[in-house]
PDB file of N, CA, C and O in Angstrom:
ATOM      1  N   UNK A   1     -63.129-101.085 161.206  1.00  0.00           N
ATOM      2  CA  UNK A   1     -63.427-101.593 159.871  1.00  0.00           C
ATOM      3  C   UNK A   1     -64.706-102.426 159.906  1.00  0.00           C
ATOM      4  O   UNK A   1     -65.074-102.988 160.937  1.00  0.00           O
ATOM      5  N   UNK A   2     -65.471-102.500 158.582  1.00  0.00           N
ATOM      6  CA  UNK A   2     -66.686-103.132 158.774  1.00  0.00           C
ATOM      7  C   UNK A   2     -66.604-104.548 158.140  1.00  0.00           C
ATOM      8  O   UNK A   2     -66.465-104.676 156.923  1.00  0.00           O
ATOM      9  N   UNK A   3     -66.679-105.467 158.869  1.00  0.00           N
ATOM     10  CA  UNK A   3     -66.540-107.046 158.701  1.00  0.00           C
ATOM     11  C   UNK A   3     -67.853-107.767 158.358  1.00  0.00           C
ATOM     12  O   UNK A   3     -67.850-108.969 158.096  1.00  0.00           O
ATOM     13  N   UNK A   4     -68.897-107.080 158.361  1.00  0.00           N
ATOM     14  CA  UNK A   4     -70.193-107.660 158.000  1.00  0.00           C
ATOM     15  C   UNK A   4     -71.208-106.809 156.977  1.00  0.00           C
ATOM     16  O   UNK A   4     -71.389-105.687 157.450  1.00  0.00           O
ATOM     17  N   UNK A   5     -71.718-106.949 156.079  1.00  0.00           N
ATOM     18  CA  UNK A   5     -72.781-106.137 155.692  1.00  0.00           C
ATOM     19  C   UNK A   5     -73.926-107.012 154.422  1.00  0.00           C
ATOM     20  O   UNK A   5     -73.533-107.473 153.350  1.00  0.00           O
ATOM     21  N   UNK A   6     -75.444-107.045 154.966  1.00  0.00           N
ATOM     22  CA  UNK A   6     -76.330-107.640 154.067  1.00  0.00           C
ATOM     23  C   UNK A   6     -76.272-106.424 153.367  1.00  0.00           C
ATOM     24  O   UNK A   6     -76.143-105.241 153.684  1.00  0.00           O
ATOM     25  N   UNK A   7     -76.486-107.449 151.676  1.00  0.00           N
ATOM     26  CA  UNK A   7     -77.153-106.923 150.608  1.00  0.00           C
ATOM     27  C   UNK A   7     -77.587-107.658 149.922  1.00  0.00           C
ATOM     28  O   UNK A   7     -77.430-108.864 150.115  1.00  0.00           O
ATOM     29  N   UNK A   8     -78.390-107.093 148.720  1.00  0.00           N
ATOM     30  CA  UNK A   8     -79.781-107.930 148.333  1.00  0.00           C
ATOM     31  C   UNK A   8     -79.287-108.107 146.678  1.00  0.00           C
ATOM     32  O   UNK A   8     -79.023-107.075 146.062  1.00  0.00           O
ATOM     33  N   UNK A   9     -79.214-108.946 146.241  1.00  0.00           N
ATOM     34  CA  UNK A   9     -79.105-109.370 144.708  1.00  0.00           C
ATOM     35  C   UNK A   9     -79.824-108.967 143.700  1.00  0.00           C
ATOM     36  O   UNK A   9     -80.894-109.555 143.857  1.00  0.00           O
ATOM     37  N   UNK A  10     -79.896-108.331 142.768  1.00  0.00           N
ATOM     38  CA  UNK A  10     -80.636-108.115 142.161  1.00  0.00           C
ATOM     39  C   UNK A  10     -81.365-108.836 140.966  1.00  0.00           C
ATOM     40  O   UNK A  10     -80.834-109.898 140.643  1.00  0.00           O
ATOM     41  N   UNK A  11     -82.240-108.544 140.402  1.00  0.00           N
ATOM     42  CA  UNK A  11     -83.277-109.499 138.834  1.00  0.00           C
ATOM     43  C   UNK A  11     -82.112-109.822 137.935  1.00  0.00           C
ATOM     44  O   UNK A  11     -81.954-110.987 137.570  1.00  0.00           O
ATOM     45  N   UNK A  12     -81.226-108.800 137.525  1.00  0.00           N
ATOM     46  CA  UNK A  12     -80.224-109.423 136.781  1.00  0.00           C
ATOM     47  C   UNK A  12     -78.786-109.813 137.585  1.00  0.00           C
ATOM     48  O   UNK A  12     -77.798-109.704 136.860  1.00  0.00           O
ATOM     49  N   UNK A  13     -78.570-110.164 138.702  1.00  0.00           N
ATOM     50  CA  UNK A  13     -77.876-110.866 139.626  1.00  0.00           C
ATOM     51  C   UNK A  13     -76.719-110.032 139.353  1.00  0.00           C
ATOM     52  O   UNK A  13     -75.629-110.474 138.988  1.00  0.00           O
ATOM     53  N   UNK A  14     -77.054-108.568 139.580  1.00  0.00           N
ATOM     54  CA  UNK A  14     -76.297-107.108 140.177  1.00  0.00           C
ATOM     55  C   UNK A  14     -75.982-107.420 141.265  1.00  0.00           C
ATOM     56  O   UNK A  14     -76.945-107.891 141.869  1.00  0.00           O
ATOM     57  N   UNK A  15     -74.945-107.390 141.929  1.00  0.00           N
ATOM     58  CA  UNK A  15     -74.180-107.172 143.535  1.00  0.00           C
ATOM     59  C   UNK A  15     -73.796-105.625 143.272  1.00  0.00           C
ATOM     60  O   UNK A  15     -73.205-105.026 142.374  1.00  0.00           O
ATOM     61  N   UNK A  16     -74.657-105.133 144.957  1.00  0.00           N
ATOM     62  CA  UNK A  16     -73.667-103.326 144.445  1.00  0.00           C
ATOM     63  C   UNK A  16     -73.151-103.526 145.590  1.00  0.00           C
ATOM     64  O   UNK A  16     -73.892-103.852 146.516  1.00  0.00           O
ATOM     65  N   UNK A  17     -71.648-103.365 145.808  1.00  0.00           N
ATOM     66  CA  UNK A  17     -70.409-103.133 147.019  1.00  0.00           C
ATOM     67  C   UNK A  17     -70.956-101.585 147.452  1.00  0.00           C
ATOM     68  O   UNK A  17     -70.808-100.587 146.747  1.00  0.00           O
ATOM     69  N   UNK A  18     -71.612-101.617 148.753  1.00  0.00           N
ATOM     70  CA  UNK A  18     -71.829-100.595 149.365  1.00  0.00           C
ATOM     71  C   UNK A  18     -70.124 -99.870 149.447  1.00  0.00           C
ATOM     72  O   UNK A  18     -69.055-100.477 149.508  1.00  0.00           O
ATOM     73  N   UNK A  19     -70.411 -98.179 149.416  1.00  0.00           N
ATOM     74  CA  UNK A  19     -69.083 -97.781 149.483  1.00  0.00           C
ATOM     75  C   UNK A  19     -68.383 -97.561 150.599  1.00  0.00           C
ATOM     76  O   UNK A  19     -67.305 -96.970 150.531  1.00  0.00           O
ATOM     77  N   UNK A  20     -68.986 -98.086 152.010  1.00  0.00           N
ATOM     78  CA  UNK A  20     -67.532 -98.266 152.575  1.00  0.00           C
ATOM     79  C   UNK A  20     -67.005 -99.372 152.759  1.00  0.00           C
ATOM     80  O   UNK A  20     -65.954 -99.344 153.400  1.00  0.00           O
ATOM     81  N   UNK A  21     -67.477-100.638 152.316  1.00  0.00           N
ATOM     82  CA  UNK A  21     -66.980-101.853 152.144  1.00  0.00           C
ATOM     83  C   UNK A  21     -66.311-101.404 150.969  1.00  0.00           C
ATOM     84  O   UNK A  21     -65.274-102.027 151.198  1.00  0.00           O
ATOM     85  N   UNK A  22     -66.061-100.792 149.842  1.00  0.00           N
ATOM     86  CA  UNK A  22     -65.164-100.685 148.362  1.00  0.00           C
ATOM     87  C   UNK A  22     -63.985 -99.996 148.983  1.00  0.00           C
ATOM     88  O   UNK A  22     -62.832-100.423 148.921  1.00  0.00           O
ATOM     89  N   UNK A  23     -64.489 -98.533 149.789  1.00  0.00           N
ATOM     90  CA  UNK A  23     -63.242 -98.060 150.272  1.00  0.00           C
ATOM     91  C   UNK A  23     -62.306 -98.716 151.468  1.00  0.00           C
ATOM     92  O   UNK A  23     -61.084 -98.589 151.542  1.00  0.00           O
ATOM     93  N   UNK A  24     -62.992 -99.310 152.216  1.00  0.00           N
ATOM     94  CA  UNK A  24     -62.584-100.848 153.265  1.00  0.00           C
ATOM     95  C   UNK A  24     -61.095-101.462 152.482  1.00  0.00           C
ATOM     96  O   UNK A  24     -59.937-101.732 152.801  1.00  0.00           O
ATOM     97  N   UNK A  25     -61.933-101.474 151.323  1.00  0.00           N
ATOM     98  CA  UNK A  25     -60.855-102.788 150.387  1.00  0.00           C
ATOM     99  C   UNK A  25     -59.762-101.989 148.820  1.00  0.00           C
ATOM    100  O   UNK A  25     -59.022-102.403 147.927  1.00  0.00           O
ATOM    101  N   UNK A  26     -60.205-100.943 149.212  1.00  0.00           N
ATOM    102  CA  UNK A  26     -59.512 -99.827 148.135  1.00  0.00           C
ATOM    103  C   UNK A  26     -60.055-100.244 146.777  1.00  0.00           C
ATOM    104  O   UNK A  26     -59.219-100.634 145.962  1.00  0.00           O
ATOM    105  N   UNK A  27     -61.410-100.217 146.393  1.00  0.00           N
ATOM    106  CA  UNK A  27     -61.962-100.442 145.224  1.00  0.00           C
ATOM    107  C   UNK A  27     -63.247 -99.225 144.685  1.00  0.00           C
ATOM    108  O   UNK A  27     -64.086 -98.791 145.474  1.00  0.00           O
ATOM    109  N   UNK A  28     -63.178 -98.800 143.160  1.00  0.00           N
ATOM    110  CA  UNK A  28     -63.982 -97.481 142.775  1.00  0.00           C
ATOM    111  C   UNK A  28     -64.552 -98.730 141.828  1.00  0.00           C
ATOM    112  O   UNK A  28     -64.382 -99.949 141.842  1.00  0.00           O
ATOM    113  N   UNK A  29     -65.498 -97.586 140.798  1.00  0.00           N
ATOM    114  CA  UNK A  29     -65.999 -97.729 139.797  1.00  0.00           C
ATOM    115  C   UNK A  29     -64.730 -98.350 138.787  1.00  0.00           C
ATOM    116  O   UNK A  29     -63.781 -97.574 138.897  1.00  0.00           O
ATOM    117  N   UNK A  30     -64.472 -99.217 138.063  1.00  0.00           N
ATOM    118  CA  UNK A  30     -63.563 -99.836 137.193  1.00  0.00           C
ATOM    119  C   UNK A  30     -62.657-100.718 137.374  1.00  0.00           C
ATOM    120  O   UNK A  30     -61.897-101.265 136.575  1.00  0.00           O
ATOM    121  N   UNK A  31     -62.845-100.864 138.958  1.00  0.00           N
ATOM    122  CA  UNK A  31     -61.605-101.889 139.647  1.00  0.00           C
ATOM    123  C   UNK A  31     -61.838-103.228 138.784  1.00  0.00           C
ATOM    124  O   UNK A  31     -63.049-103.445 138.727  1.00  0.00           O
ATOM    125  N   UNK A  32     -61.222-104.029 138.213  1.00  0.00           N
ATOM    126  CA  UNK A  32     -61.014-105.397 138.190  1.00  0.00           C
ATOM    127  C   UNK A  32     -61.026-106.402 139.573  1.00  0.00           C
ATOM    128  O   UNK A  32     -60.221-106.468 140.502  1.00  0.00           O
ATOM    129  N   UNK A  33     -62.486-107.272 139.266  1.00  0.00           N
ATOM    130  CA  UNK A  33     -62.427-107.503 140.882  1.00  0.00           C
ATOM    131  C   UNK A  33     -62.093-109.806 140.136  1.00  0.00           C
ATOM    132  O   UNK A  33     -62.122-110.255 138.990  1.00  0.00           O
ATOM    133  N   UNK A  34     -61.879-110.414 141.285  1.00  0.00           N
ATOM    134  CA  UNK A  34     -61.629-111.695 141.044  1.00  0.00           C
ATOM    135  C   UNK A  34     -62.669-112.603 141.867  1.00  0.00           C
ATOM    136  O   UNK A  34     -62.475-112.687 143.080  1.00  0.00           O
ATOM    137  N   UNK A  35     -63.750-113.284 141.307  1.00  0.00           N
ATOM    138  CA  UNK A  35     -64.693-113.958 142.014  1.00  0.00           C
ATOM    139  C   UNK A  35     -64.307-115.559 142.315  1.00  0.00           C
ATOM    140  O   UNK A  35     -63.623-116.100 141.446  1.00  0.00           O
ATOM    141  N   UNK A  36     -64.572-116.110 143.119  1.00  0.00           N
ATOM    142  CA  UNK A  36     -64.103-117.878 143.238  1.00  0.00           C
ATOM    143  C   UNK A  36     -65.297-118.177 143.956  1.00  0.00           C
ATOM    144  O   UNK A  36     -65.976-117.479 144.709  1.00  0.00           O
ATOM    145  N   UNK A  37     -65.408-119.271 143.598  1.00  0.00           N
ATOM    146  CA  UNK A  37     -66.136-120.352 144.407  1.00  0.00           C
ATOM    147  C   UNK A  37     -65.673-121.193 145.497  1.00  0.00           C
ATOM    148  O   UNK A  37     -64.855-122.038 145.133  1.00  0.00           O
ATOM    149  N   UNK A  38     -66.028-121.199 146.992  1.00  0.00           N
ATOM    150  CA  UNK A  38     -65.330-122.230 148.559  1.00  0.00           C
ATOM    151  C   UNK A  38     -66.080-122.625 148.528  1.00  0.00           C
ATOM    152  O   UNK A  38     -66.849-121.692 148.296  1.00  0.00           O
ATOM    153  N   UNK A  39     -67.078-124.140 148.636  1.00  0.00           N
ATOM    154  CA  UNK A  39     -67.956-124.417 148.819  1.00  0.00           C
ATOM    155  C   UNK A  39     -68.945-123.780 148.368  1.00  0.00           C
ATOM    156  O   UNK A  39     -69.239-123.527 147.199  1.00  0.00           O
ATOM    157  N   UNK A  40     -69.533-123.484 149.457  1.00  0.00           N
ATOM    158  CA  UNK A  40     -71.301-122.197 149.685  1.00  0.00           C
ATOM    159  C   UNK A  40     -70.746-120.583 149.436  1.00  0.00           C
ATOM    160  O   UNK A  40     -71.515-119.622 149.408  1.00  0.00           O
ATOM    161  N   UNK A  41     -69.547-120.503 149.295  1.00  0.00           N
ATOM    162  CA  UNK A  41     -69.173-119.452 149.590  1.00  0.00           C
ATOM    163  C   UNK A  41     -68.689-118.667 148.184  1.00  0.00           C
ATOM    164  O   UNK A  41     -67.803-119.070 147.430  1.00  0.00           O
ATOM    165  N   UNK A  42     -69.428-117.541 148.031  1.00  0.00           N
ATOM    166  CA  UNK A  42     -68.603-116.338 146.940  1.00  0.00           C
ATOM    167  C   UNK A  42     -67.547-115.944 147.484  1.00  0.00           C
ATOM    168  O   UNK A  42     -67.708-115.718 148.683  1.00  0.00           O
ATOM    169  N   UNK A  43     -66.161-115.701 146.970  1.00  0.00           N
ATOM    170  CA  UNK A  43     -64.732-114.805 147.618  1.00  0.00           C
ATOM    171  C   UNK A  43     -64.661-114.029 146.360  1.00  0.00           C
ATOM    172  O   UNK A  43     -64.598-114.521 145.233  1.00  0.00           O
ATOM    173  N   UNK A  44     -64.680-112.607 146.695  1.00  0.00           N
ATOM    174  CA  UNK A  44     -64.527-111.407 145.891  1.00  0.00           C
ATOM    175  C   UNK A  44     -62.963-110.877 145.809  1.00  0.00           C
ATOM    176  O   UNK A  44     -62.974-109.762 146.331  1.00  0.00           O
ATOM    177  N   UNK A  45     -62.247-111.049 145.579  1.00  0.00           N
ATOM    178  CA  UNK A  45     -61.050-110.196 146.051  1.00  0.00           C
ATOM    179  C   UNK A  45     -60.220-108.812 144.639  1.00  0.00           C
ATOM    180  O   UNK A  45     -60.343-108.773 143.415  1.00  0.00           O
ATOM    181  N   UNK A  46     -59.757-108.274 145.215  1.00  0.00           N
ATOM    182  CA  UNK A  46     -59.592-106.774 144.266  1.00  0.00           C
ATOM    183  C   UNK A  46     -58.422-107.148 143.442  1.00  0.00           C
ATOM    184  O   UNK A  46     -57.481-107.536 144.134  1.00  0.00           O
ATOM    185  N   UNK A  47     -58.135-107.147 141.779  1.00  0.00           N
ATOM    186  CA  UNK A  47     -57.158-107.171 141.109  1.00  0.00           C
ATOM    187  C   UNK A  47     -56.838-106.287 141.070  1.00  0.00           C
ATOM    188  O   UNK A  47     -57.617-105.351 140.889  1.00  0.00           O
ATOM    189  N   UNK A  48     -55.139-106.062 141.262  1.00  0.00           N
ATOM    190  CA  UNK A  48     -54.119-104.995 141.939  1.00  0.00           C
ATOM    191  C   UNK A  48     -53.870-104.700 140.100  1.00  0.00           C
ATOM    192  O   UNK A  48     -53.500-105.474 139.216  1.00  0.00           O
ATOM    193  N   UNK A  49     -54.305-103.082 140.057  1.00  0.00           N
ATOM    194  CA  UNK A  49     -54.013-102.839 138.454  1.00  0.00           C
ATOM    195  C   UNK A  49     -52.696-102.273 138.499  1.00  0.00           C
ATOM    196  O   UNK A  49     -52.386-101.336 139.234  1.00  0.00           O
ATOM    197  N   UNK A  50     -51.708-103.027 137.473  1.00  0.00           N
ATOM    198  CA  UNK A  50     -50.573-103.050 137.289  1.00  0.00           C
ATOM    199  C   UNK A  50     -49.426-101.643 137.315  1.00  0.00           C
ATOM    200  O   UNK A  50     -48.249-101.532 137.659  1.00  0.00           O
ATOM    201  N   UNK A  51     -50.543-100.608 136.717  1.00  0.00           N
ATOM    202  CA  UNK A  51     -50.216 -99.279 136.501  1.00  0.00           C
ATOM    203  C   UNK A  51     -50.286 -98.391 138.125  1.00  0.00           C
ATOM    204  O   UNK A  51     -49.583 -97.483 138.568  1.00  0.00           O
ATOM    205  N   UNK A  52     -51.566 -99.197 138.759  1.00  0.00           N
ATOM    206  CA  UNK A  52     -50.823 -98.383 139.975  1.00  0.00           C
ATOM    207  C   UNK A  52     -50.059 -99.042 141.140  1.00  0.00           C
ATOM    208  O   UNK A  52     -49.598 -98.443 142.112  1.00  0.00           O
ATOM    209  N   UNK A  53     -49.999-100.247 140.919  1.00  0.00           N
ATOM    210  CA  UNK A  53     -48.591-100.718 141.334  1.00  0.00           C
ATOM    211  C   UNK A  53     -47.511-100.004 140.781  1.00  0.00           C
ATOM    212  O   UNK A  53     -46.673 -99.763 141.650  1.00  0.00           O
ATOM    213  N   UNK A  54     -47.174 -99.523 139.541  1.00  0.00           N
ATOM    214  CA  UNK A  54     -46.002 -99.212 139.309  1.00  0.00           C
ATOM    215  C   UNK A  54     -45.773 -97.480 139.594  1.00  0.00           C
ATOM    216  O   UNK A  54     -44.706 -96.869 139.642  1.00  0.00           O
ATOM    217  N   UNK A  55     -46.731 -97.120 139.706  1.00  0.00           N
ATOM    218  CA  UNK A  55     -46.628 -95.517 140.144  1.00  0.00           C
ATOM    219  C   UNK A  55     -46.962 -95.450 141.786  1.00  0.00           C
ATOM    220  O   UNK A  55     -46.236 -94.577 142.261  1.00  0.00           O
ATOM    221  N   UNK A  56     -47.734 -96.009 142.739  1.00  0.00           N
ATOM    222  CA  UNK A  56     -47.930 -95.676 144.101  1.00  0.00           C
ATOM    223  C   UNK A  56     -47.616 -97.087 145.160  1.00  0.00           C
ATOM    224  O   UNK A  56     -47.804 -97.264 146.364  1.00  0.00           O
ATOM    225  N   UNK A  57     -46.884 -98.215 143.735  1.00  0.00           N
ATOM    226  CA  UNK A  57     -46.742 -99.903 144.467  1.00  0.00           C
ATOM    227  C   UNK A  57     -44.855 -99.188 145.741  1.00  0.00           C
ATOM    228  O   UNK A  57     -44.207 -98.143 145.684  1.00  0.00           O
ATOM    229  N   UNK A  58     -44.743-100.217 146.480  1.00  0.00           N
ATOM    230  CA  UNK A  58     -43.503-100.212 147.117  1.00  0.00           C
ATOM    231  C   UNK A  58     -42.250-100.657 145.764  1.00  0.00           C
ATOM    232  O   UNK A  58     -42.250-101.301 144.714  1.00  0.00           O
ATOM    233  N   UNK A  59     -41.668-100.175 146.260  1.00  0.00           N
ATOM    234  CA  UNK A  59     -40.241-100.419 144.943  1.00  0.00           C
ATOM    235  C   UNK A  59     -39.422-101.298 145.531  1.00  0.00           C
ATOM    236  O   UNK A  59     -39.001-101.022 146.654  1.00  0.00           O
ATOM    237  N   UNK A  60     -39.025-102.549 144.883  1.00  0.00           N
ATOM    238  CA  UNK A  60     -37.877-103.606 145.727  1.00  0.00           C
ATOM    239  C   UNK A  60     -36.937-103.521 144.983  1.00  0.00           C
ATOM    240  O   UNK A  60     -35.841-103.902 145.393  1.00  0.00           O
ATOM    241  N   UNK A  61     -37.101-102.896 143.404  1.00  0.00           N
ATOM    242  CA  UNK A  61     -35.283-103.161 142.832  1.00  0.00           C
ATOM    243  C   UNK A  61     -34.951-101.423 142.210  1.00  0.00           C
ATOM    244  O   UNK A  61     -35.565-100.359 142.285  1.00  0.00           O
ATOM    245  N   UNK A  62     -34.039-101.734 141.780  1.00  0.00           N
ATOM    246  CA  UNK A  62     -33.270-100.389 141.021  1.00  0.00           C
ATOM    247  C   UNK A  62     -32.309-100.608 139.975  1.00  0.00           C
ATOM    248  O   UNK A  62     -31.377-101.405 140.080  1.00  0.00           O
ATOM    249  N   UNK A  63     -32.659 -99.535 138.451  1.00  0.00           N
ATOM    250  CA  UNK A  63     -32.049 -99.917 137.920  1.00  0.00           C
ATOM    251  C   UNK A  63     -31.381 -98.835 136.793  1.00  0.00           C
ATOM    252  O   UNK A  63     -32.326 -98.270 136.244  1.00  0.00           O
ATOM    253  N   UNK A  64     -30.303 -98.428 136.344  1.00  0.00           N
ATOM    254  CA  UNK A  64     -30.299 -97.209 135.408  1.00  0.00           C
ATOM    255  C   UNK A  64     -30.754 -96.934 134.681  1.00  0.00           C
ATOM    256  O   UNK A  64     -31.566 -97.834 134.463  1.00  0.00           O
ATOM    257  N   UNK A  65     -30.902 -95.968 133.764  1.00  0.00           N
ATOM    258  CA  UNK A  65     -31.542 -95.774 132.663  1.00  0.00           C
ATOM    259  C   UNK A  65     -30.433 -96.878 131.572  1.00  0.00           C
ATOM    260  O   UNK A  65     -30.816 -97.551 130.614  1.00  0.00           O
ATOM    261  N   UNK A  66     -29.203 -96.777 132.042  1.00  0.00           N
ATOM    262  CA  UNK A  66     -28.870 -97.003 130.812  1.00  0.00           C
ATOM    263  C   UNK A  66     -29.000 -98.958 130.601  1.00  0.00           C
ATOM    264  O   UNK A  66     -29.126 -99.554 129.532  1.00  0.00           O
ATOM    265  N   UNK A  67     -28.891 -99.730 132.373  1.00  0.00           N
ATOM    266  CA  UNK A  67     -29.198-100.622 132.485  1.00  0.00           C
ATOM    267  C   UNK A  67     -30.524-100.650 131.453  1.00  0.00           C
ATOM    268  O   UNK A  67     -30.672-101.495 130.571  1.00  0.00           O
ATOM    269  N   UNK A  68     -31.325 -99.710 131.701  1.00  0.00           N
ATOM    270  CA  UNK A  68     -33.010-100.615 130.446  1.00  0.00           C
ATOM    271  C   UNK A  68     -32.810-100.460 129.520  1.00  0.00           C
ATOM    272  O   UNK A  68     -33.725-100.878 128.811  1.00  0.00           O
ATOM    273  N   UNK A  69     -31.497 -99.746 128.626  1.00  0.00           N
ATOM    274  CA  UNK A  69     -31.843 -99.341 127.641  1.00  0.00           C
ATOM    275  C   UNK A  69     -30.608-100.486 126.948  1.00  0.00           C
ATOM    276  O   UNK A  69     -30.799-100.829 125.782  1.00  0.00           O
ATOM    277  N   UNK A  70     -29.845-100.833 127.403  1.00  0.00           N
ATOM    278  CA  UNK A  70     -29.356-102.206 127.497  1.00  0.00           C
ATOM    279  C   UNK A  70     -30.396-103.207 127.535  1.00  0.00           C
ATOM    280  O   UNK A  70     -30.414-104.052 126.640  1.00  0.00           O
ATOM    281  N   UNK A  71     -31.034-103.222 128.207  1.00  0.00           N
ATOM    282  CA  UNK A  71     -31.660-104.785 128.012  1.00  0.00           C
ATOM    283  C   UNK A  71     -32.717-104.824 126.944  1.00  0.00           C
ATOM    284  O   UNK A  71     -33.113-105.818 126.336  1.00  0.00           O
ATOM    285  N   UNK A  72     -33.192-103.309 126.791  1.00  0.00           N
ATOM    286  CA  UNK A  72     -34.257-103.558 126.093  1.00  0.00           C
ATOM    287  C   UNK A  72     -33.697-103.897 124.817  1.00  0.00           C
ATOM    288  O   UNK A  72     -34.363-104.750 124.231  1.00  0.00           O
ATOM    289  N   UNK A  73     -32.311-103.347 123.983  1.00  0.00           N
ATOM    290  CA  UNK A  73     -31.576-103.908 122.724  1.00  0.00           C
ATOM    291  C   UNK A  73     -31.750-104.905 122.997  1.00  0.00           C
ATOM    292  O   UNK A  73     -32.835-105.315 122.585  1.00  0.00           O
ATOM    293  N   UNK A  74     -30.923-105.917 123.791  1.00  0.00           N
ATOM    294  CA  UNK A  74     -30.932-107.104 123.649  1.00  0.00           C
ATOM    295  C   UNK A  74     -32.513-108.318 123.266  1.00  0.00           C
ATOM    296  O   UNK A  74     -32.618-109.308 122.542  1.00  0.00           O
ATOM    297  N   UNK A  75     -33.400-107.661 124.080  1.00  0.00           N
ATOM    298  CA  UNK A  75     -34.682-108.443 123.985  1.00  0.00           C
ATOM    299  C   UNK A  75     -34.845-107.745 122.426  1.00  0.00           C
ATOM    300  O   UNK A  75     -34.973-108.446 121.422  1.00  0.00           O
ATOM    301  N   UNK A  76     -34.821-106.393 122.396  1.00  0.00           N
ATOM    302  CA  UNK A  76     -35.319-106.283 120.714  1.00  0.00           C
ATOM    303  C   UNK A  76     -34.420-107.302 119.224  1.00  0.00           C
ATOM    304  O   UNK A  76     -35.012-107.712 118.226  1.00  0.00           O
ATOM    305  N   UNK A  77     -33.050-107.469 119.490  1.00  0.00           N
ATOM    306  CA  UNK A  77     -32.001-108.500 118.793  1.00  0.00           C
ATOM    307  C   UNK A  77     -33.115-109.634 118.972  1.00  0.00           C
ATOM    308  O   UNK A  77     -33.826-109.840 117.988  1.00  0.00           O
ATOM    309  N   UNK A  78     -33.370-110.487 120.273  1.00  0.00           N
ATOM    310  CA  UNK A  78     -33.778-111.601 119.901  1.00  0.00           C
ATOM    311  C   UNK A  78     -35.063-111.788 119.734  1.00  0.00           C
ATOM    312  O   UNK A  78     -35.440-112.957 119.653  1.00  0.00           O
ATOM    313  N   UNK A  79     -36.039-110.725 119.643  1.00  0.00           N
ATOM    314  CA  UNK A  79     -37.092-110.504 119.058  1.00  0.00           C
ATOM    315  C   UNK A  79     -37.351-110.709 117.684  1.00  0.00           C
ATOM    316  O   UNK A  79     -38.217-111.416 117.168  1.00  0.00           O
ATOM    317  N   UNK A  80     -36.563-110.061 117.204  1.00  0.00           N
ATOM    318  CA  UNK A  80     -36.682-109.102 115.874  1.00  0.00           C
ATOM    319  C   UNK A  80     -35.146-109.220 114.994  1.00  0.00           C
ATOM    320  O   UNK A  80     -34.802-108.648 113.960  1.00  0.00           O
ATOM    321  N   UNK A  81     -34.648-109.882 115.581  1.00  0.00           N
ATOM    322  CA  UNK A  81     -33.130-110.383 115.311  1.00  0.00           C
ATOM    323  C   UNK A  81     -32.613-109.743 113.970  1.00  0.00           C
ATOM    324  O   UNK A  81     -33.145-109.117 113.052  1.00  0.00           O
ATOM    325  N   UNK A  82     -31.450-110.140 114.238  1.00  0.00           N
ATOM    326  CA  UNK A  82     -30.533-108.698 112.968  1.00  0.00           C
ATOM    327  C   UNK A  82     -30.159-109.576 112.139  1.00  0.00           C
ATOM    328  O   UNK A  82     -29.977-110.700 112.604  1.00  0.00           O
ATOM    329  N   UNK A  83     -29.941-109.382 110.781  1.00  0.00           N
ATOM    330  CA  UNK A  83     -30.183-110.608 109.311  1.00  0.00           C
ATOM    331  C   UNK A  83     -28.780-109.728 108.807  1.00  0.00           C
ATOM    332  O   UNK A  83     -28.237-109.993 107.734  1.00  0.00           O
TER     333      UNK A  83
END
């Protein structure tokens, strides 16, 4: 893996992520990325988009169909509550 790489800033203070540092870190064209300030230091890190967490993320719970379709009444009652 590559742990180091110069690049040059550009006139309108463009950063381009050479692509094997993007693929390094699993990032394309559209990623949501998160910038911070350490001191002297820029930290770039990749926002995990929600949608492919939920289609290619690890799965920790389980639940029926009919379990969601249960809960989702209930949140819609106290949403939108019945008169």
């Amino acid at each position: 893996m590559i742990s180091e790489v110069r690049v040059r800033l550009s006139k309108k203070n463009t950063l381009y992520i050479p692509k094997s540092i993007a693929k390094a870190v699993g990032i394309r064209e559209g990623s949501k990325l998160k910038l911070r300030v350490e001191g002297h230091r820029i930290i770039i890190e990749p926002v995990p988009d929600p949608f492919e967490l939920a289609l290619h993320g690890s799965k920790f719970a389980e639940t029926t169909f009919e379990e969601f379709e249960k809960e989702s009444e209930e949140l819609q009652d106290e949403l939108f509550g019945q008169d």
